[in-house]
C-alpha positions in Angstrom: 57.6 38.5 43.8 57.3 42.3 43.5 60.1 43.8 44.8 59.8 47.4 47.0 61.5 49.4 43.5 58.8 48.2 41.7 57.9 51.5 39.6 54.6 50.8 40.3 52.6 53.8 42.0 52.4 53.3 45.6 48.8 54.4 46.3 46.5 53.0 48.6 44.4 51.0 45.8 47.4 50.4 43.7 49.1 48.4 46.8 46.2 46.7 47.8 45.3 45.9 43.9 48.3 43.7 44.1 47.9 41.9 46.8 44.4 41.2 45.0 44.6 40.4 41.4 43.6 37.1 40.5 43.7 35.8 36.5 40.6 37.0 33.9 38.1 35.0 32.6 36.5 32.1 34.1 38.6 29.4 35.2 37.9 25.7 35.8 38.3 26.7 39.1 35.5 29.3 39.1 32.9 27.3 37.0 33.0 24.6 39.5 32.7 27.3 42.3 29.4 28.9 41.0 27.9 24.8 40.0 28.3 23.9 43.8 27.0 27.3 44.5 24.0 26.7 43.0 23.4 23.1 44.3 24.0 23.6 48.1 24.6 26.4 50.0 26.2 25.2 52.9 30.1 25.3 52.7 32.2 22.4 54.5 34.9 23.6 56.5 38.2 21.2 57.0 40.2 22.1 59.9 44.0 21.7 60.0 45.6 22.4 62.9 43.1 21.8 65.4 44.8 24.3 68.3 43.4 28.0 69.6 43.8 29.6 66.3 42.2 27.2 64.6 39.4 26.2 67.1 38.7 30.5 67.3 38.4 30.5 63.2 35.9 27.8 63.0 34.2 30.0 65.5 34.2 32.9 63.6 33.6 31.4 60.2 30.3 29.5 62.0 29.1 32.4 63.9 30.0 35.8 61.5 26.8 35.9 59.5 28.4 35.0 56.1 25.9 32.4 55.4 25.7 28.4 55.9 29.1 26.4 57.2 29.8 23.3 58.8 32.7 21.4 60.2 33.2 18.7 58.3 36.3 17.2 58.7 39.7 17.7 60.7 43.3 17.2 61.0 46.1 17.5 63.4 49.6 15.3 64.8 48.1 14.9 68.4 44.9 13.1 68.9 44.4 14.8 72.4 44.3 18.3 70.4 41.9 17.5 67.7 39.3 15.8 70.3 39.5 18.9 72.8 38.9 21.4 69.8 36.3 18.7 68.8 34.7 18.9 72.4 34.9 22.9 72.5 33.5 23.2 69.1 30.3 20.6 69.5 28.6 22.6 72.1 28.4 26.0 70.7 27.8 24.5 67.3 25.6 21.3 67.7 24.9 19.9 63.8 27.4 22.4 62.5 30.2 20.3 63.8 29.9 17.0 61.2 33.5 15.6 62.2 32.6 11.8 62.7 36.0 9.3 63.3 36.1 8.3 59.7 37.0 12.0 59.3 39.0 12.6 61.8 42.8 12.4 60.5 46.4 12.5 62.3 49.7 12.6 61.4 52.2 14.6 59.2 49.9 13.8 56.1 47.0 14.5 57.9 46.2 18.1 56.0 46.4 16.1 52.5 43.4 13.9 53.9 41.0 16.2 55.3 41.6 18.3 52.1 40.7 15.3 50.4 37.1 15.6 51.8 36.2 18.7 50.3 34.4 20.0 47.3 34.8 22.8 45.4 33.9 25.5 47.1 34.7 24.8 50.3 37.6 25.7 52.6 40.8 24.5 54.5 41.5 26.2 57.5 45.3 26.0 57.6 46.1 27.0 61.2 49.2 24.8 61.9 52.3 26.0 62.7 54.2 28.0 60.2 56.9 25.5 59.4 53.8 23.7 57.9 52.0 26.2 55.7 53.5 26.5 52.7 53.9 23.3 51.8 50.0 22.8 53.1 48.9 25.7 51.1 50.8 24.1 48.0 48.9 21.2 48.2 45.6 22.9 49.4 45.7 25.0 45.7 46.8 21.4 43.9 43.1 20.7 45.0 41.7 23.7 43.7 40.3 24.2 47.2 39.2 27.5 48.9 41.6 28.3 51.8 41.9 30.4 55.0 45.2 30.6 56.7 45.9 31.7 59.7 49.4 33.6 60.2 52.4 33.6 60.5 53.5 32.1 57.3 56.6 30.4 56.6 59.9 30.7 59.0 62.7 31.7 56.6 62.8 33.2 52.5 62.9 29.9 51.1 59.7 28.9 52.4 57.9 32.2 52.2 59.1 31.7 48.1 57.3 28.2 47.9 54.3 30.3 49.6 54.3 33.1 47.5 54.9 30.4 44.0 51.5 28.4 45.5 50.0 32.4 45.7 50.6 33.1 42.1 48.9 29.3 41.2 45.8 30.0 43.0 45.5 33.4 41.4 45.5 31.6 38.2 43.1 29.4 39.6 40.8 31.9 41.0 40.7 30.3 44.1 39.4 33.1 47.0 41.9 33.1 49.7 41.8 34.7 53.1 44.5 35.3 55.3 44.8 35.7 59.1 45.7 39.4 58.8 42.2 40.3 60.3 43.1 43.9 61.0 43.0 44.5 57.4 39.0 44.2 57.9 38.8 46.6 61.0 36.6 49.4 59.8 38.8 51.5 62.1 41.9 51.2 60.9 40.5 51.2 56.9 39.6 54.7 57.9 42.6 55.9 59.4 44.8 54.6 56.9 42.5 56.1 53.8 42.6 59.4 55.8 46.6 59.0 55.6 46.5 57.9 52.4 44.8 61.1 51.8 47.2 63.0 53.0 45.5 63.9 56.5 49.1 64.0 58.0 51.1 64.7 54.9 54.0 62.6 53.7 54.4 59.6 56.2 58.2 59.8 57.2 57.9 57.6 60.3 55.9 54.9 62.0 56.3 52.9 65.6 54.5 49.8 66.1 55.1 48.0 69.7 54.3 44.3 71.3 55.7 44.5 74.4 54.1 42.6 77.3 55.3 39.0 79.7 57.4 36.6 78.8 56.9 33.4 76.6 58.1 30.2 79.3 60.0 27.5 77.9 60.8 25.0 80.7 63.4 22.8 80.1 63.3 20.0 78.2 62.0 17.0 80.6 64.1 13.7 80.7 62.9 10.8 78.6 60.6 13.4 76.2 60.3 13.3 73.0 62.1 16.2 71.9 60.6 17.1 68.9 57.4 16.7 69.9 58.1 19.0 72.6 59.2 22.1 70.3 56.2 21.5 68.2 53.7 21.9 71.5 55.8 25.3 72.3 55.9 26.5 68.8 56.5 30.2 69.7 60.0 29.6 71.5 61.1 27.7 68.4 62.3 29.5 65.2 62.1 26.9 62.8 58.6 26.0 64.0 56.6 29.3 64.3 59.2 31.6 63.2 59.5 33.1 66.4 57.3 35.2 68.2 58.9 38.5 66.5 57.3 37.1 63.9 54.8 35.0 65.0 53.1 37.9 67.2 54.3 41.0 65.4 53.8 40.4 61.9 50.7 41.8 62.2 52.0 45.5 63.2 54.7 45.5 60.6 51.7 44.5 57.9 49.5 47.4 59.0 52.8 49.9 59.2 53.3 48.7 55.6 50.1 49.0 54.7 50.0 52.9 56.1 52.8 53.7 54.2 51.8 52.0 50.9 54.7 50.1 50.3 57.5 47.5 51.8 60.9 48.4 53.4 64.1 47.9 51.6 66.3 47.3 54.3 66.5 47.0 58.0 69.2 47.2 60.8 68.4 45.6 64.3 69.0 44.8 67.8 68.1 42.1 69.6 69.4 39.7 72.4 68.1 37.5 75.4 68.1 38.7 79.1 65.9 35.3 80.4 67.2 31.4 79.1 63.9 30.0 79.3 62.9 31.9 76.0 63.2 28.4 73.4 66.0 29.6 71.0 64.3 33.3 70.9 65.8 36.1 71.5 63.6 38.0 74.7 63.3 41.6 72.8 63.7 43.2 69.5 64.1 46.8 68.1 64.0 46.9 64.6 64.7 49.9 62.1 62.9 49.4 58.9 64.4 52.3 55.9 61.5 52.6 53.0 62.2 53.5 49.3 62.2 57.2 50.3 63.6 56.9 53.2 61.0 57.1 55.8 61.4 54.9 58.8 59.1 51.8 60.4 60.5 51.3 64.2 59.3 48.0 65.6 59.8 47.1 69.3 59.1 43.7 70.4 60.2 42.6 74.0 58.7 40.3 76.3 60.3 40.6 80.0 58.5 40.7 83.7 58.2 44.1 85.7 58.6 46.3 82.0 56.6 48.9 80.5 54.2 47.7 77.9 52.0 48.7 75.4 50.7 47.2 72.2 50.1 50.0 69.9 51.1 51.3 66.5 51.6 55.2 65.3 51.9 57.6 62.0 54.1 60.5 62.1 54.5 63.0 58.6 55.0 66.3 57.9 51.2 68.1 58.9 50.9 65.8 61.7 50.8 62.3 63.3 48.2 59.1 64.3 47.3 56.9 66.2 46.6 53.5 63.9 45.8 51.6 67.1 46.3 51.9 71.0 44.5 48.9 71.9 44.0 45.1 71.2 40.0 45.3 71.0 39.1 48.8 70.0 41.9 50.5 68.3 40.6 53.8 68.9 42.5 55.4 65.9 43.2 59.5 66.0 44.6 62.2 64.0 46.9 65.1 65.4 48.0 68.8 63.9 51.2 68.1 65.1 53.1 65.3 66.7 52.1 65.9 69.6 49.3 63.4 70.7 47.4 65.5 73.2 43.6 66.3 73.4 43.8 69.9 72.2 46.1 68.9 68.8 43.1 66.4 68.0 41.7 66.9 64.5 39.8 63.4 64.2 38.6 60.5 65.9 37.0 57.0 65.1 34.3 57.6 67.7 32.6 54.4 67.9 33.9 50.9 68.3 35.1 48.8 66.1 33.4 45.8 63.6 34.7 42.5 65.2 37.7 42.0 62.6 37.9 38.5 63.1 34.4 38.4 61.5 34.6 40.6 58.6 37.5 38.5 56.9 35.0 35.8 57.5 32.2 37.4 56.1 34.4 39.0 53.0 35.6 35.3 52.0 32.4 33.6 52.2 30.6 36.0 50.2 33.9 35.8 47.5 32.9 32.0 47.6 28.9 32.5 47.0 29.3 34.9 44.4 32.8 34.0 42.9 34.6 37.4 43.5 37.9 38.1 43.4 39.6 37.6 46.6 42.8 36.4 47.3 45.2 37.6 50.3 47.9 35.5 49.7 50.7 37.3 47.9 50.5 40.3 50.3 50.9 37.6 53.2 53.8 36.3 51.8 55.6 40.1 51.3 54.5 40.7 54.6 55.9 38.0 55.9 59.4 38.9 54.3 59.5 41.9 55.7 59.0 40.7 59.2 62.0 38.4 58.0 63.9 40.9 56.7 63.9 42.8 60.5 64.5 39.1 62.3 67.7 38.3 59.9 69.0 41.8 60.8 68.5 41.0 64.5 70.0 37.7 64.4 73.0 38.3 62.5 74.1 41.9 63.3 73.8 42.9 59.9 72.4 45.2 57.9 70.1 43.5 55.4 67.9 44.2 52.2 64.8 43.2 51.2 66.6 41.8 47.7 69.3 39.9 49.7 66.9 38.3 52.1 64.8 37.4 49.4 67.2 35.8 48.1 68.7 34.0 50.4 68.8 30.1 51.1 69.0 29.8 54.6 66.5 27.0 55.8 65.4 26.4 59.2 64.5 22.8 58.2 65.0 21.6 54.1 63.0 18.3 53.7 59.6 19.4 55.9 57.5 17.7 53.4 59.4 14.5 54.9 59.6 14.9 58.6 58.1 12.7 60.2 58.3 11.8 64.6 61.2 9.9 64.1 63.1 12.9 62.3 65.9 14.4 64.7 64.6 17.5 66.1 66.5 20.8 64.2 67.8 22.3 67.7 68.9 20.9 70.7 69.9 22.4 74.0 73.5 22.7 75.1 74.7 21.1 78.7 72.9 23.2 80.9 69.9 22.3 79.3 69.1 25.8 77.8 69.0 26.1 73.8 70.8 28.7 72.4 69.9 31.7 70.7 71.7 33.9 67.7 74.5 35.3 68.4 74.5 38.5 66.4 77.6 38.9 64.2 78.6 35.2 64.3 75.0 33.6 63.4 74.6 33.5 59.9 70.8 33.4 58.1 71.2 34.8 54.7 
């Protein structure tokens, strides 16, 4: 993994070059991609995971103009889940949705059947949890299949090193790989960011990114319920099944901050704590400070509380100016300012038109890598990304101050036989007497 002192040039190209490269020459992988290419157009989607996330990307992948799809096979533990995403996905699609009971697969092992369907060529949606996706991903590239996967990643270093291990073997493999960090295909924010890249606001010294909106309910654990069942259907309150939502929800922000400044953080010091019990094992609100290379600073706020201020945003500040990256969930709206202060008369740039549907473009991007057999492949920037969101979660938990080289590193492990569990595996967590689970307890919890 490339490490934030790598002497590489930080530039714009140069950081998203490496998140890119895929191996030279033709591949086996490649030559079979370009033969089914050229004997059916239509690429078979396999579905794993078969909640919201992964209902919404069939959607997209169907419906973004990127050429010929169909659903052709799915996968998921619950049946009840896989048959509603079935049922909401027939309508809109009619004949695109090809999902008949023989493939139709549940279970733990589920993902290793459905990927068993395809051909080369297609694509695995891998929209599970993230507890799941490394080891799905592992197997996904095993196949030499095509593979879009939703974020967040993997829940602690360990994993997020078996995803970035299966990212280096489907470079080699030329397999095209998208990732669910759509925002990297918003026209809008490409332009803001190549304008700071540019120098529009001089030398970026500090960004803000914020999630802060309601709380995320977990009632208490009902008698006589399967209890790890239950922590899988609430995913977000559980760290070891999503990763949390700090990561979960807010990787995304930390990604495009990165992105802005051209490089990762190599440390981070944090705050964090819960003010509600019905939160899982998550803490209710994080404030993270992120140190890069240079010493610049990425601030990330993350809370989730009734009757608070919120705002979902993210912001440039260097030394000719500042930005706004994004001040709003549909249309980011990005700006550029003289100065750092954001008012109408200091504004030197806007957007001025909304933005491409994101969620599209990636689509659009990977199918066309498919057809044509370009290099694509967003899997080793998902996985640094997804340290650094870990990196600023560790700090939080354990009080500490933590690098990037010790938390990627470390062997902490939320769960370390996933490949095995099964419903009759003992749920990770339980909650104490009063039937709340308990959260970190900076300076006593330890995660590295």
């Amino acid at each position: 993994m490339a490490t934030p002192q790598d002497p590489k040039p930080s530039t714009r190209r140069a950081f998203l070059r490496r998140a890119g490269t895929v191996a030279a020459g033709a591949s086996l992988a490649s030559i079979a991609t370009r033969a089914y290419a050229a004997t059916d157009n239509t690429v078979r989607l396999a579905l794993v995971g078969c909640g919201g996330r992964g209902t919404g990307a069939v959607m997209d992948a169907a419906t973004c103009g990127g050429g010929p799809v169909k659903l052709f096979a799915m996968a998921d533990l619950f049946d009840h889940r896989l048959k509603g995403s079935l049922n909401r996905l027939k309508r809109p699609l009619k004949d695109k949705a090809d999902v008949p009971p023989e493939r139709q697969f549940l279970g733990f092992d589920a993902h290793k059947k459905a990927i068993d369907t395809l051909r080369p060529g297609d694509v695995v949606l891998l929209t599970t949890h993230a507890a799941f996706r490394p080891m799905m991903f592992e197997y996904a590239v095993s196949k030499g299949v095509n593979v879009f996967m939703e974020k967040s990643f993997a829940t602690d270093a360990p994993a997020t090193r078996r995803l970035l291990a299966a990212a280096d073997e489907s470079e080699k493999r030329n397999l095209k790989v998208g990732c669910g960090f759509m925002w990297r295909h918003s026209p809008a924010r490409q332009e803001v960011i190549r304008r700071i890249h540019d120098g529009a606001i001089g030398d970026v010294h500090t960004l803000r990114i914020y999630r802060v909106h309601g709380p995320v309910h977990c009632p208490p654990l009902p008698k006589n319920t399967h209890e790890l069942t239950f922590q899988i259907q609430r995913a977000t309150c559980f760290n070891w099944v999503s990763s949390g939502f700090f990561i979960d929800w807010h990787c995304h922000n930390v990604d495009v901050a990165c992105w802005a400044k051209g490089s990762w953080p190599v440390s981070a010091q944090a705050f964090g704590g819960r003010c509600y019990k019905a939160a899982g094992n998550n803490f209710d609100h994080y404030t993270i400070e992120y140190t890069f290379a240079d010493g610049a600073k990425l601030f990330a706020f993350s809370r989730h509380m009734q009757g608070c201020w919120g705002t979902y945003a993210d912001y440039a500040h260097g030394s000719k100016g500042s930005a706004t990256i994004m001040t709003n969930l549909g249309q980011p709206k990005p700006r550029i300012y003289k100065s750092q202060q954001m008012t109408k008369d200091n504004l030197v740039w806007d957007f001025g038109r909304n933005d491409t549907n994101p969620y599209h473009v990636e689509w659009k991007v990977l199918l066309d890598a498919i057809r044509n057999d370009k290099p694509h492949n967003e899997a080793r920037r998902a996985g640094e990304a997804n340290m650094a969101a870990i990196m600023g979660r560790t700090a939080a938990h354990t009080g500490q101050y933590v690098t990037w080289d010790q938390v990627a590193k470390s062997n902490f492990q939320y769960v370390k036989d996933i490949d095995h569990m099964t419903l009759d595996t003992e749920a990770p967590i339980h909650p104490g007497p009063d039937g709340i689970y308990p959260c970190p307890e900076p300076g006593k919890t330890k995660e590295l």
